[in-house]
C-alpha positions as CSV (number, residue, x, y, z in Angstrom):
1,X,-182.1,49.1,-208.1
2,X,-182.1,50.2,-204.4
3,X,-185.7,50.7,-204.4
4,X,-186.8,47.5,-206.5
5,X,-185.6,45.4,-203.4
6,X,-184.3,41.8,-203.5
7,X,-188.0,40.4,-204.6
8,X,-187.9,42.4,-207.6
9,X,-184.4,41.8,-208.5
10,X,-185.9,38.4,-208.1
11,X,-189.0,38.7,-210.0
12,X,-187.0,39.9,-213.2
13,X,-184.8,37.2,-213.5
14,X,-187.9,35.3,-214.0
15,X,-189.1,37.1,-216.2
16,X,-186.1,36.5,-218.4
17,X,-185.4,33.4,-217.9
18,X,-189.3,33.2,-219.3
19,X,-188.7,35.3,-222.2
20,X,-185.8,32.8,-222.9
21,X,-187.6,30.0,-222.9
22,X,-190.2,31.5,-225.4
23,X,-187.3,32.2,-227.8
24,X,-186.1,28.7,-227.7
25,X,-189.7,26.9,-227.6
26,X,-190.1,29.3,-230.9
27,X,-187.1,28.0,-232.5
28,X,-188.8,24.2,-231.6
29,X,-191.8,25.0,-233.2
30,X,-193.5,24.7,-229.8
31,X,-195.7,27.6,-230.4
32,X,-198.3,27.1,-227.5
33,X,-195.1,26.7,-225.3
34,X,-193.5,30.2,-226.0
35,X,-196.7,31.9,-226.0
36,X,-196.9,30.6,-222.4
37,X,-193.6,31.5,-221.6
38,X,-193.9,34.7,-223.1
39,X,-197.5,35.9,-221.6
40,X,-195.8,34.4,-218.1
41,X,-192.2,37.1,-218.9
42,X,-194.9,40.0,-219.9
43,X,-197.0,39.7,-216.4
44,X,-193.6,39.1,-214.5
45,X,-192.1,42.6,-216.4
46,X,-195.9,44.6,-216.0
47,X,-196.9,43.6,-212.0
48,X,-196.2,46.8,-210.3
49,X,-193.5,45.5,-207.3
50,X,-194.7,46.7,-203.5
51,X,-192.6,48.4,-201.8
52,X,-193.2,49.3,-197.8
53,X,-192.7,52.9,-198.4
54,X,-196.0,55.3,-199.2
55,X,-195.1,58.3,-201.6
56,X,-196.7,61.5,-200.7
57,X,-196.7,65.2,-202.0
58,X,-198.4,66.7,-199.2
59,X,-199.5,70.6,-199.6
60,X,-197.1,72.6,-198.4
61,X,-198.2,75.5,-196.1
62,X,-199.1,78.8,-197.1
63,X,-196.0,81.7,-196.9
64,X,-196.3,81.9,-193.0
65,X,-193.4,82.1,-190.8
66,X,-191.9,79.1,-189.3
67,X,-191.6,80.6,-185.8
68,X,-191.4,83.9,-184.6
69,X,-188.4,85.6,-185.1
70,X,-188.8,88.4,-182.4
71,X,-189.4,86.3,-179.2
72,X,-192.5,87.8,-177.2
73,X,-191.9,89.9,-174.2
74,X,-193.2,88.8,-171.0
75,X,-196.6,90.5,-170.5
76,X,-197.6,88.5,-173.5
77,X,-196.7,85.4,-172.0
78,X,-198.4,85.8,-169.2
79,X,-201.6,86.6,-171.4
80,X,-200.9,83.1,-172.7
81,X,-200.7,81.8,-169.0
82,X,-204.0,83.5,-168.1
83,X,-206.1,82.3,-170.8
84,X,-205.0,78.2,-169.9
85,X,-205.6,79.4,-166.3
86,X,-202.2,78.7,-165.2
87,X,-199.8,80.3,-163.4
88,X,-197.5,82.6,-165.0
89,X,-194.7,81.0,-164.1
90,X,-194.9,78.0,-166.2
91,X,-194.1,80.0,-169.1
92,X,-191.2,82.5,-169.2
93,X,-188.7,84.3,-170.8
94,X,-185.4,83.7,-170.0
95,X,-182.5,86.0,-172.6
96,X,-182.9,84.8,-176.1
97,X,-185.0,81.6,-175.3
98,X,-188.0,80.5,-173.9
99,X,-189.2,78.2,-171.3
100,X,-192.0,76.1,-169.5
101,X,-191.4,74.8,-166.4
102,X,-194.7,72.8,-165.3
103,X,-194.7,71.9,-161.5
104,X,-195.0,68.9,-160.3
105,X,-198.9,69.8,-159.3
106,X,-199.4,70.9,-162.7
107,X,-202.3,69.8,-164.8
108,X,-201.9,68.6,-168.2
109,X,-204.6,70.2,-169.6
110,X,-203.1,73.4,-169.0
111,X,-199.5,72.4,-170.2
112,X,-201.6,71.0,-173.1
113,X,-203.7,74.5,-173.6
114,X,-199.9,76.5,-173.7
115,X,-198.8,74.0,-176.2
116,X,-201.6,74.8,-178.3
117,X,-201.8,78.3,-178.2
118,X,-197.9,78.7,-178.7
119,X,-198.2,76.2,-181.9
120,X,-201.3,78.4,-183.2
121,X,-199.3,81.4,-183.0
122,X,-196.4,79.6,-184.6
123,X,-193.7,80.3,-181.2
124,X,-191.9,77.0,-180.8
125,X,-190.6,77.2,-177.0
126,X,-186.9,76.5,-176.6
127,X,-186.7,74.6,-173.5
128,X,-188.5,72.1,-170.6
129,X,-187.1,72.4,-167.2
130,X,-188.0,69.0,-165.9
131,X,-189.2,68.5,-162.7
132,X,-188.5,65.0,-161.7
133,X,-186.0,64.1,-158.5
134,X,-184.4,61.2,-158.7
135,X,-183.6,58.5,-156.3
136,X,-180.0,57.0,-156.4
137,X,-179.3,53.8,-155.1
């Protein structure tokens, strides 16, 4: 019931309050009546009910890795750096983890180029060291 919402809780009351009245208008002998009322309680029952929510199976990926479990050693990193034509130290390897730190001069298509490469080879980067300063009042 959590997915028919409050409209289609509301739709199927009508629909047998409809199928009501057909039963009754039958018992009158009011035959055009309770065919109304039951055509009327068999749209209500058959209209499929929106809902807001869009129900996907979406391929899944083939059997690649997530991310890397062995974390690259530096000299690949900087092969990374190279290639975007930044410097190599906007990417690093710091103990188990590793980071970008983008200067404040940096471009963005650069930073964008890492990103890319690093999500093509499936290495997720494990942190940002920001470089805003901020003003206190």
């Amino acid at each position: 019931m959590s997915e028919i919402g409050a409209f289609g809780v509301g739709v199927l009351v009508v629909a047998i309050y409809c199928l009501v009245l057909a039963v009754l208008d039958f018992r009158a002998k009011r035959f055009r009546w309770a065919a109304g009322s039951l055509v009327s309680a068999l749209l209500l029952t058959t209209l499929p009910i929106k809902t807001h929510a869009v129900k996907l199976d979406l391929p899944m990926p083939a059997a690649q890795p997530s991310h890397w479990t062995l974390l690259p050693d530096q000299t690949f990193l900087d092969m990374i750096s190279d290639g975007c034509r930044a410097p190599r130290t906007l990417l690093r390897r710091q103990d188990t983890e590793i980071v970008m730190n983008p200067g404040r001069a940096e471009k963005n298509e650069s930073i964008e180029c890492i990103l890319a490469e690093l999500r093509r080879l499936n290495i997720e980067p494990s942190g940002f060291v920001g470089n805003a300063t901020r003003k206190t009042p």
